[in-house]
LUMNU-536845 format. One line per field, with one value per atom (N, C-alpha, C, O): x, y negated, z; residue number from 1; atom name. Coordinates in steps of 0.1 Angstrom, whole numbers, padded with zeros to 4 digits, always signed. Last residue first. Layout:
<nodes>
u	X  ... $
v	Y  ... $
w	Z  ... $
k	NUM  ... $
a	CA  ... $
</nodes>
This chain:
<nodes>
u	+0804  +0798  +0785  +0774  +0831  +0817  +0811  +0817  +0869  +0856  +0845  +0843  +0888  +0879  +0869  +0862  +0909  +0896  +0884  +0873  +0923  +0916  +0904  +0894  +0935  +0943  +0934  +0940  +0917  +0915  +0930  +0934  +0907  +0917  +0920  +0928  +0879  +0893  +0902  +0912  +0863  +0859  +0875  +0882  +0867  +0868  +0868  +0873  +0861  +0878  +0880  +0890  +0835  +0846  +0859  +0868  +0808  +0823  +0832  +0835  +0775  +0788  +0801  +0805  +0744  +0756  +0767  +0766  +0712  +0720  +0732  +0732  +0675  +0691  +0700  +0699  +0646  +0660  +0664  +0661  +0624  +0631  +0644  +0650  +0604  +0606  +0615  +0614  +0623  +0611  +0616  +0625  +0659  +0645  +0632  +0630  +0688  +0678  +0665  +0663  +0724  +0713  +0703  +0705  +0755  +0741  +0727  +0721  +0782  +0778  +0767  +0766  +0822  +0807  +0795  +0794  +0847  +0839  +0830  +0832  +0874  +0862  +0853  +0853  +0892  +0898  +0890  +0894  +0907  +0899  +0901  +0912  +0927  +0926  +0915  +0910  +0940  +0928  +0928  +0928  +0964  +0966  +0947  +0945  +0965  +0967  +0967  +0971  +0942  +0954  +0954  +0944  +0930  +0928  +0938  +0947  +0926  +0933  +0934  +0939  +0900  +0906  +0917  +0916  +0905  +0903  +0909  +0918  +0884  +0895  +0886  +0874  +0888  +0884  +0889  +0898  +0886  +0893  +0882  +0871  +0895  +0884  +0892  +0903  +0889  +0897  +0888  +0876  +0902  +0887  +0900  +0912  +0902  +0907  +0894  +0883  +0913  +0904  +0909  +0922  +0932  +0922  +0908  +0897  +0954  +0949  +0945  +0950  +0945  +0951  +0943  +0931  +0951  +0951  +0953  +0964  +0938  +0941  +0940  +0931  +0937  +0937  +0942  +0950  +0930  +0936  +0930  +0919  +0941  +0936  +0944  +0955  +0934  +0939  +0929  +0917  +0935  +0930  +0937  +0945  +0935  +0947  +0935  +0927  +0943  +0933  +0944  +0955  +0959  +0946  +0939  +0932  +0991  +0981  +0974  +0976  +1008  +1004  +0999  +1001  +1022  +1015  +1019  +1026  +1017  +1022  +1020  +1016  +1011  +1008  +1013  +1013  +1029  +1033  +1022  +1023  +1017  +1022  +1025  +1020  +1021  +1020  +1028  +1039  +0996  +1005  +1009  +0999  +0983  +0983  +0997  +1008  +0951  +0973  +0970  +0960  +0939  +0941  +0957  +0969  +0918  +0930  +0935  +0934  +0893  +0900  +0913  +0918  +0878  +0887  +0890  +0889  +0875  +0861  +0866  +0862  +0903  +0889  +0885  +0889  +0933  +0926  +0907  +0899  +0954  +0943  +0935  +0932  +0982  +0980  +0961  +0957  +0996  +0989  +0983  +0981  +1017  +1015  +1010  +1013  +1019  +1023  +1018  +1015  +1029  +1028  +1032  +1043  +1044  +1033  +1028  +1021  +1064  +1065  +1052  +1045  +1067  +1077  +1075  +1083  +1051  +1052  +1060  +1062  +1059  +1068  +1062  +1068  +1039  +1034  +1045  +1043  +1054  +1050  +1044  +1045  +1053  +1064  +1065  +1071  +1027  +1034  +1049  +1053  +1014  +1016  +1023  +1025  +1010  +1015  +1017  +1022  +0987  +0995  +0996  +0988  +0955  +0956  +0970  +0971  +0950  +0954  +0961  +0969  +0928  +0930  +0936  +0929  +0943  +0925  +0928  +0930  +0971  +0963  +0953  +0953  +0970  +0971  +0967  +0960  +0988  +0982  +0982  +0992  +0976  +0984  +0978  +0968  +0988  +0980  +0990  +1001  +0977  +0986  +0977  +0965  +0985  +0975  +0987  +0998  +0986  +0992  +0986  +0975  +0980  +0979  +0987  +0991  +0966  +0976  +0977  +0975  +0939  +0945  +0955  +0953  +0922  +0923  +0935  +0942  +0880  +0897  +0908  +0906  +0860  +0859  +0878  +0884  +0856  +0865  +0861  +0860  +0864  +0848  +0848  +0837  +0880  +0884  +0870  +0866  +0891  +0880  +0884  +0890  +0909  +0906  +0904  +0910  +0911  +0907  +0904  +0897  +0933  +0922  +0922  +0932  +0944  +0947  +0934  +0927  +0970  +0964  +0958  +0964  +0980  +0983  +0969  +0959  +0999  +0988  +0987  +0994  +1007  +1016  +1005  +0997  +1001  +0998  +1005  +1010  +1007  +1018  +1013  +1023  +0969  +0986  +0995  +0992  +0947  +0954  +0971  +0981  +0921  +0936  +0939  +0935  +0889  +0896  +0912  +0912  +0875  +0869  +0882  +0883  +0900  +0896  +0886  +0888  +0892  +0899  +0893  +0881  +0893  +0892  +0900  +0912  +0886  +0894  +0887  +0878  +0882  +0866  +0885  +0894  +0878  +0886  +0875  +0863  +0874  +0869  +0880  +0890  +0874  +0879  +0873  +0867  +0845  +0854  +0868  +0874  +0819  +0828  +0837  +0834  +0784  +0796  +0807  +0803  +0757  +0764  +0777  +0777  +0736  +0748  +0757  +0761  +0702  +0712  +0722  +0718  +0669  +0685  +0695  +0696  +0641  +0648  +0658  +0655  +0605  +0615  +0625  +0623  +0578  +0592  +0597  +0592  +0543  +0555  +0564  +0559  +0511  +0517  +0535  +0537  +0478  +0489  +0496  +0492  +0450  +0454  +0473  +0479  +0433  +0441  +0442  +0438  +0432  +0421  +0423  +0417  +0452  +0442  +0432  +0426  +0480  +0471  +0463  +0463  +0512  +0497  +0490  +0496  +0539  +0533  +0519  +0514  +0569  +0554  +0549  +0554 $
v	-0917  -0900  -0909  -0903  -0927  -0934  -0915  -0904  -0939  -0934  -0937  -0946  -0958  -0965  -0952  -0956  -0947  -0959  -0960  -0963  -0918  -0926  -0934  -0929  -0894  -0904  -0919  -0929  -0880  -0891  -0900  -0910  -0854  -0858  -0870  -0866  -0850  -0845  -0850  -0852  -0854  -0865  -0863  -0873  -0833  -0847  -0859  -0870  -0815  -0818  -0833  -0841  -0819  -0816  -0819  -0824  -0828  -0827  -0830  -0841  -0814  -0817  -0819  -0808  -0821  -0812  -0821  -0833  -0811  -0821  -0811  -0799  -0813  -0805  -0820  -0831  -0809  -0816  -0811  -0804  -0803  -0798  -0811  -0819  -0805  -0816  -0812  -0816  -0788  -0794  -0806  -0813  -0778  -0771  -0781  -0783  -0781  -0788  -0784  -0787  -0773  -0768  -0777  -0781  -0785  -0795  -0792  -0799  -0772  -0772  -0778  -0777  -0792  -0783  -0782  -0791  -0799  -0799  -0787  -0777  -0825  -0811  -0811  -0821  -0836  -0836  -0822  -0811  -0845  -0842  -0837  -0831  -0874  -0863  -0857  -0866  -0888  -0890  -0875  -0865  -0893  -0898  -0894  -0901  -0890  -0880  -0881  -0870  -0911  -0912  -0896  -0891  -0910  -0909  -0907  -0901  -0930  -0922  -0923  -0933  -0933  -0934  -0923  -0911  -0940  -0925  -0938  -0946  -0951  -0954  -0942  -0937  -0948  -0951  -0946  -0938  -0949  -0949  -0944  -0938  -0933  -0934  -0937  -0934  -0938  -0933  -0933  -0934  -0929  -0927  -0931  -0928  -0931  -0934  -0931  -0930  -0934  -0925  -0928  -0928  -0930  -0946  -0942  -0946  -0912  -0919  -0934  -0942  -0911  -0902  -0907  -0906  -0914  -0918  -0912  -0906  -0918  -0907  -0916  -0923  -0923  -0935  -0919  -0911  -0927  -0917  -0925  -0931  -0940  -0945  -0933  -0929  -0947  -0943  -0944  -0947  -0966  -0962  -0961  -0970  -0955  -0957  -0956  -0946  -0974  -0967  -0965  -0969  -0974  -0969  -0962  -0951  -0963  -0965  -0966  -0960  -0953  -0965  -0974  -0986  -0926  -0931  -0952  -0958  -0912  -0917  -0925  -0935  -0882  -0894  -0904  -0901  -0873  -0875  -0884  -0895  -0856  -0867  -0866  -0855  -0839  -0839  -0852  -0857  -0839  -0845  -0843  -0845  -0823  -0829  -0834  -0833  -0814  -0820  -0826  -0831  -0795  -0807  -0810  -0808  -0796  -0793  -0799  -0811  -0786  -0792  -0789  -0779  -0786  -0776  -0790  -0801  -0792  -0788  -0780  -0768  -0791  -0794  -0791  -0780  -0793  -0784  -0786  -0780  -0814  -0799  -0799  -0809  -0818  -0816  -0805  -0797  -0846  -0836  -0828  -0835  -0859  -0857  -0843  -0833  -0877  -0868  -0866  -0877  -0905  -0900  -0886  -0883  -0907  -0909  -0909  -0918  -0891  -0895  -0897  -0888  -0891  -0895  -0899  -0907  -0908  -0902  -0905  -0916  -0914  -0903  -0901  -0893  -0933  -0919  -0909  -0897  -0955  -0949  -0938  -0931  -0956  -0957  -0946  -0935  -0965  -0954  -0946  -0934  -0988  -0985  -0971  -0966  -1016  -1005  -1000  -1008  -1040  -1040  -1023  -1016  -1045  -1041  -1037  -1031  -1059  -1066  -1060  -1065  -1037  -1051  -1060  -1070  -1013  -1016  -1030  -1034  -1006  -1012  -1019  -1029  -0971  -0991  -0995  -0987  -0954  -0958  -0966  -0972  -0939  -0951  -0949  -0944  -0917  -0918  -0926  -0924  -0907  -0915  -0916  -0917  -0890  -0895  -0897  -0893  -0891  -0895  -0894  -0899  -0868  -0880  -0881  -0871  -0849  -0853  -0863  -0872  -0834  -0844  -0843  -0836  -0816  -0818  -0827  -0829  -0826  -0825  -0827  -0835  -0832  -0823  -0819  -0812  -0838  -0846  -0833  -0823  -0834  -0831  -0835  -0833  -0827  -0832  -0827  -0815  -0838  -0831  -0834  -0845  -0830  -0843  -0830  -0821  -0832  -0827  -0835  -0845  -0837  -0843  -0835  -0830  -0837  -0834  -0842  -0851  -0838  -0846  -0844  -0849  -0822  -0823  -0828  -0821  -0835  -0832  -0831  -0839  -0834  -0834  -0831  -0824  -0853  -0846  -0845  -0855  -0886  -0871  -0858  -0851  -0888  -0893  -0880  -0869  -0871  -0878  -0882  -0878  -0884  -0876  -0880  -0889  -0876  -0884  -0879  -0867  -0859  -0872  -0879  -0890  -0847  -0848  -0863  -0875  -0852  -0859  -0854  -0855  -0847  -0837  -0841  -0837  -0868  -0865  -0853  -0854  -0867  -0861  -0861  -0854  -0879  -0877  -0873  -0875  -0875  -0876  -0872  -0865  -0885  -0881  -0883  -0894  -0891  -0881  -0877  -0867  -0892  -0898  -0892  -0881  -0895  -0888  -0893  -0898  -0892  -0901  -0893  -0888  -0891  -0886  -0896  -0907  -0893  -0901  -0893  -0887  -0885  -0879  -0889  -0895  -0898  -0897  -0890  -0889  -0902  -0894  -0897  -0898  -0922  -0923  -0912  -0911  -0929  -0923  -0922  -0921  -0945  -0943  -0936  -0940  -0951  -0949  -0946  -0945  -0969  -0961  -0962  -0973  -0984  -0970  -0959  -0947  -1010  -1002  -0988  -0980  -1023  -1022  -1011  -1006  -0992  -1009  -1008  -0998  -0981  -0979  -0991  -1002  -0958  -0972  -0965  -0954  -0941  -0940  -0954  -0961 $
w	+1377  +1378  +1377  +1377  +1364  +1369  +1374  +1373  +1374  +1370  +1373  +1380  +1385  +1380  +1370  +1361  +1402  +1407  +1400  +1406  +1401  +1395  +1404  +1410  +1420  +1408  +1401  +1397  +1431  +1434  +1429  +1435  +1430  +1418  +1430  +1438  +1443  +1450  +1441  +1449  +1420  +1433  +1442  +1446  +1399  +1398  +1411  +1410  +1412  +1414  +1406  +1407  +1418  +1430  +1426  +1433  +1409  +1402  +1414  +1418  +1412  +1417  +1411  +1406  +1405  +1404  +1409  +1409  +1415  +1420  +1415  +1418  +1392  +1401  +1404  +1400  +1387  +1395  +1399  +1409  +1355  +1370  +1376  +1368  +1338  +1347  +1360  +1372  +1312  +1319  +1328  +1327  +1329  +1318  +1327  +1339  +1323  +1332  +1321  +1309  +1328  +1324  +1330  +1341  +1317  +1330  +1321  +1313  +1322  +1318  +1323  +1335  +1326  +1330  +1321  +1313  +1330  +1325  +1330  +1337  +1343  +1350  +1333  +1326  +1334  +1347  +1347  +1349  +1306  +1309  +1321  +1322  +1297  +1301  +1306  +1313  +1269  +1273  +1281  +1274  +1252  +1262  +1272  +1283  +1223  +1233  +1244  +1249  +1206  +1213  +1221  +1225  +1171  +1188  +1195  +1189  +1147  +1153  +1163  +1168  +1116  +1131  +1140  +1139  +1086  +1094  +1111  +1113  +1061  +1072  +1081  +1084  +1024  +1038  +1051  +1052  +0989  +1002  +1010  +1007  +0958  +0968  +0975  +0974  +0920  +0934  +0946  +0945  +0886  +0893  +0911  +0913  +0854  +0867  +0870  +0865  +0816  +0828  +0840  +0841  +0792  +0794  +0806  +0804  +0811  +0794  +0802  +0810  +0840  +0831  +0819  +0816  +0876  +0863  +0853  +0854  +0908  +0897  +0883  +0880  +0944  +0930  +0919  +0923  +0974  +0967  +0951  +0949  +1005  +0988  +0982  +0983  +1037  +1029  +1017  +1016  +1068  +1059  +1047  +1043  +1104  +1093  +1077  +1075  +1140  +1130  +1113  +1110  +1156  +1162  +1153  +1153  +1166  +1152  +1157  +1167  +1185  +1189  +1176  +1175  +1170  +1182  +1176  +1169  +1134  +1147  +1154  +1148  +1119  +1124  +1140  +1151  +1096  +1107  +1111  +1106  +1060  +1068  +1088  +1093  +1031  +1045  +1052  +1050  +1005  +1010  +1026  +1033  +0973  +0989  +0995  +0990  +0951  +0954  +0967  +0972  +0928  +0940  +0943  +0939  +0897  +0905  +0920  +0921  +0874  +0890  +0891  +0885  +0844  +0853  +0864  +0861  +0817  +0830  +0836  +0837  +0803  +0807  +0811  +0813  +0826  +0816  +0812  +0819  +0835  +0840  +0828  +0822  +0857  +0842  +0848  +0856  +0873  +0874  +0857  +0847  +0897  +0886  +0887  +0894  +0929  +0919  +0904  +0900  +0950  +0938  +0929  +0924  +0972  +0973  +0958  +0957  +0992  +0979  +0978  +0983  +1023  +1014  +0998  +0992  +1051  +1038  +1025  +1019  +1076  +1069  +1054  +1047  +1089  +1087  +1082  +1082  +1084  +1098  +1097  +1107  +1055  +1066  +1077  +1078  +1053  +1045  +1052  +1053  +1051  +1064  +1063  +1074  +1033  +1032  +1048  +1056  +1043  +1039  +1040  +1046  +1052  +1037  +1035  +1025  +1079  +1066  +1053  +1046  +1083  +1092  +1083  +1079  +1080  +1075  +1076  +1065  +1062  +1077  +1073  +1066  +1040  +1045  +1056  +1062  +1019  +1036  +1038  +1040  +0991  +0999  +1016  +1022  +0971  +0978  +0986  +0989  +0931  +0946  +0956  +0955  +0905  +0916  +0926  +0929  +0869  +0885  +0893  +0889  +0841  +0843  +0864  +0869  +0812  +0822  +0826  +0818  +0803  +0807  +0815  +0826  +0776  +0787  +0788  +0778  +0771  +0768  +0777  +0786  +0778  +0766  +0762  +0753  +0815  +0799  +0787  +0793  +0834  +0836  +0821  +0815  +0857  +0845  +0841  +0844  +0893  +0885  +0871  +0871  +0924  +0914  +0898  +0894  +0957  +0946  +0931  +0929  +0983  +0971  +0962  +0957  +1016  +1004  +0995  +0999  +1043  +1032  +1021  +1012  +1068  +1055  +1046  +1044  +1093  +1091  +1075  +1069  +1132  +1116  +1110  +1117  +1150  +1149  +1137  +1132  +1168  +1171  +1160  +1159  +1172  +1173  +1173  +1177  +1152  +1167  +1167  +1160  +1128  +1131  +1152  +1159  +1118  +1129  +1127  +1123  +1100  +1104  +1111  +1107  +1072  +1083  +1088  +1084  +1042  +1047  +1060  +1061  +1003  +1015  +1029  +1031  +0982  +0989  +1005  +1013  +0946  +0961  +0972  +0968  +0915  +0929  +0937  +0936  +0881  +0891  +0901  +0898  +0851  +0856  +0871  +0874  +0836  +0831  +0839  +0836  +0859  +0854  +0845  +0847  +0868  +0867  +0857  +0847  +0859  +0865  +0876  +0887  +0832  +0837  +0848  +0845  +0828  +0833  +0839  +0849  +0808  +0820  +0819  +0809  +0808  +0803  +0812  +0824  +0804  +0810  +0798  +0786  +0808  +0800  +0808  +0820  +0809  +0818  +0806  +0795  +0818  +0807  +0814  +0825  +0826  +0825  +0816  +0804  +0832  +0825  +0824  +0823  +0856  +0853  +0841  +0839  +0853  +0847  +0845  +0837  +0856  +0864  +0863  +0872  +0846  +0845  +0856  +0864  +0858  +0854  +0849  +0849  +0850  +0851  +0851  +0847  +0855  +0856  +0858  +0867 $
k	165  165  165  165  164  164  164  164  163  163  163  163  162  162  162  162  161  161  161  161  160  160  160  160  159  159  159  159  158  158  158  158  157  157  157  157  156  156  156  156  155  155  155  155  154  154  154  154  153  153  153  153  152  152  152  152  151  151  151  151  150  150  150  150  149  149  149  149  148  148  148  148  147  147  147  147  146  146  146  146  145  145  145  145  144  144  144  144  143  143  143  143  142  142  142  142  141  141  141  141  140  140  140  140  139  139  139  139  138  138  138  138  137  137  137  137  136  136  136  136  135  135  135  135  134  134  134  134  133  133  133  133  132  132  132  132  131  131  131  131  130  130  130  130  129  129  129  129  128  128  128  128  127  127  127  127  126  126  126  126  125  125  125  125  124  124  124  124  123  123  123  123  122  122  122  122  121  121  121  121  120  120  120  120  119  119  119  119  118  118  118  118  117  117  117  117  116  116  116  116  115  115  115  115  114  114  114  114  113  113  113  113  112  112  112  112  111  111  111  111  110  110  110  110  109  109  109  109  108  108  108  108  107  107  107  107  106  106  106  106  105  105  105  105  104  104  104  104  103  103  103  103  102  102  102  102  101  101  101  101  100  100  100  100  99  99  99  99  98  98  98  98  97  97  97  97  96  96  96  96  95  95  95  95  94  94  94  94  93  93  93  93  92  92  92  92  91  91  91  91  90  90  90  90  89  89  89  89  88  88  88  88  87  87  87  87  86  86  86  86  85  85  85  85  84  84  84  84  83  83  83  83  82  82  82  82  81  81  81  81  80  80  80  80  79  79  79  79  78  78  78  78  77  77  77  77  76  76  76  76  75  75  75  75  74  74  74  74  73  73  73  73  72  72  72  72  71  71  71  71  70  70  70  70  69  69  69  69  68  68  68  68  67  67  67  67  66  66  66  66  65  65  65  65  64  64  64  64  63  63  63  63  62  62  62  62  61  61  61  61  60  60  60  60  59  59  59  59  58  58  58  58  57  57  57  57  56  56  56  56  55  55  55  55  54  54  54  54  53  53  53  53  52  52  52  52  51  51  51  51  50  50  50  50  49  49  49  49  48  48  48  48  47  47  47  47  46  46  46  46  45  45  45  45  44  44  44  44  43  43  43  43  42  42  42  42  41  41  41  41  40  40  40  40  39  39  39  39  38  38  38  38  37  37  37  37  36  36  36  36  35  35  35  35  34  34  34  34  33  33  33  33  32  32  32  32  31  31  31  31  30  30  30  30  29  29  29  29  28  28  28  28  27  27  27  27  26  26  26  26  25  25  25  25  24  24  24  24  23  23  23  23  22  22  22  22  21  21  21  21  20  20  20  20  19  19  19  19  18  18  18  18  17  17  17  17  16  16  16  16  15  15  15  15  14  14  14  14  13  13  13  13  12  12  12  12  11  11  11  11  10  10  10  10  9  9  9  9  8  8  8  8  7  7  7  7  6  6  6  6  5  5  5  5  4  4  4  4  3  3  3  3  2  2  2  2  1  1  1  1 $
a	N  CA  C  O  N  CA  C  O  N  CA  C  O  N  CA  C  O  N  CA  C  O  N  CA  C  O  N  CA  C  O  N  CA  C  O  N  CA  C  O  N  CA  C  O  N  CA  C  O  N  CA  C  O  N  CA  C  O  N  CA  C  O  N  CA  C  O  N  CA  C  O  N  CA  C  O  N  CA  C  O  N  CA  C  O  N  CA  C  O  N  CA  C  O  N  CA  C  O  N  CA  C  O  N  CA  C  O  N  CA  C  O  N  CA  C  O  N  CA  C  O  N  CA  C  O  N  CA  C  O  N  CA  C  O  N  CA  C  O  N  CA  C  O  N  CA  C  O  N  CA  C  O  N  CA  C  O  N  CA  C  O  N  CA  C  O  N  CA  C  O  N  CA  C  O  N  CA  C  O  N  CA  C  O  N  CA  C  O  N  CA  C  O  N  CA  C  O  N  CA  C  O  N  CA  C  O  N  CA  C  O  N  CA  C  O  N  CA  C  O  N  CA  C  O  N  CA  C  O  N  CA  C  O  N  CA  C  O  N  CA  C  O  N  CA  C  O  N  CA  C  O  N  CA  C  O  N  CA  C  O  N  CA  C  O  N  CA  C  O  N  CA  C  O  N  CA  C  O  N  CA  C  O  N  CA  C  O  N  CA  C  O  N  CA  C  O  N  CA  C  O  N  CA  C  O  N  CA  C  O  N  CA  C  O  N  CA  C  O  N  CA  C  O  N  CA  C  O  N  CA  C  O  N  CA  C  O  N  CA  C  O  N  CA  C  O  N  CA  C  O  N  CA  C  O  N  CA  C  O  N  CA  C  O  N  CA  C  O  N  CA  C  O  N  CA  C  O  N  CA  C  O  N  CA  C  O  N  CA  C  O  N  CA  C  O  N  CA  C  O  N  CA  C  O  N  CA  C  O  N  CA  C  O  N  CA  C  O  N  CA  C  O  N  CA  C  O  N  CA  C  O  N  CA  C  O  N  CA  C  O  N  CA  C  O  N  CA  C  O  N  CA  C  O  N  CA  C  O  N  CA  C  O  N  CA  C  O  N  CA  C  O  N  CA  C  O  N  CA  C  O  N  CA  C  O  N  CA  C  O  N  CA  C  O  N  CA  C  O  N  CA  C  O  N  CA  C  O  N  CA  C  O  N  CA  C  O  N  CA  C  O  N  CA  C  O  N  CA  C  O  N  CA  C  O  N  CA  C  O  N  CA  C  O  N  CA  C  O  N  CA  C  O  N  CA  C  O  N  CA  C  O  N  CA  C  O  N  CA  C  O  N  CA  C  O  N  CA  C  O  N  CA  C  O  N  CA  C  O  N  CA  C  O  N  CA  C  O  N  CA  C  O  N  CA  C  O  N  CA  C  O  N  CA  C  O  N  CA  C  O  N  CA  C  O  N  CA  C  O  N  CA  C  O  N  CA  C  O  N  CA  C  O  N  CA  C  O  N  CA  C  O  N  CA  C  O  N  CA  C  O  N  CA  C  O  N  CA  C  O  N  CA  C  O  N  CA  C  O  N  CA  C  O  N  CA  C  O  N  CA  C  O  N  CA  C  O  N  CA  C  O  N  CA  C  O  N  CA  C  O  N  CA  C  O  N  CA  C  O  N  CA  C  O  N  CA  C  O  N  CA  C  O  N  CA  C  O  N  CA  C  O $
</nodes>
């Protein structure tokens, strides 16, 4: 839509496909925890008038300097092969170990097939099992009211210096 000073206008419609012939969508939990066994997976789209065979891989890298982290996780084959049929999906997955003293882990799902690719990263953080919860509760407060609540077994634990209440 344009206009002049003198308002008169003028407008173009056109459609823009923005979409690929081969496509990835990884299906990735937000967070993993240490120790956890976990299975990995991706969907990958043939959106093509034809249909395709072709690899998908999936890497694990250390965000920090990019090297292979594949190891430490157990992943054993990081490449499969996939056949799909036009305007058809398929997914594929992988089970991995995640293991202690990772903080964080970022992964690459990569698909190839002919003269077609498509991939995606990004980094999953990994929480330690180490974080204990002593008390929870619930802290109803309606309007302008005050209450005083109590964490008793948090105050009675007395394992710990350095909490805050």
């Amino acid at each position: 839509l344009a206009h002049t000073k003198d308002l008169k206008i003028g407008t173009i419609s056109e459609e823009v496909i923005t979409q690929k012939d081969l496509m990835v969508v990884p299906n990735t939990p937000r967070f993993l925890r240490e120790g956890d066994n976990i299975t990995l997976s991706c969907k990958v789209s043939n959106v093509s008038d034809k249909d395709l065979q072709g690899v998908i891989q999936l890497s694990l890298l250390d965000p920090f300097t990019d090297k292979d982290i594949a190891e430490k996780f157990k992943l054993k084959n990081d490449q499969n092969q996939f056949e799909i049929t036009a305007g058809k999906s398929t997914s594929d997955s992988w089970t991995v170990d995640v293991p202690y003293e990772t903080s964080t882990v970022k992964y690459r799902f990569v698909a190839k097939a002919g003269d077609f690719s498509d991939g995606e990263e990004n980094v999953l953080p990994i929480l330690s099992n180490r974080m204990m919860v002593t008390e929870s509760m619930p802290l109803p407060i309606r309007g302008k009211e005050t209450k005083t609540f109590n964490f008793d077994k948090l105050i009675k634990s007395g394992k710990s210096t350095t909490f805050l209440i």
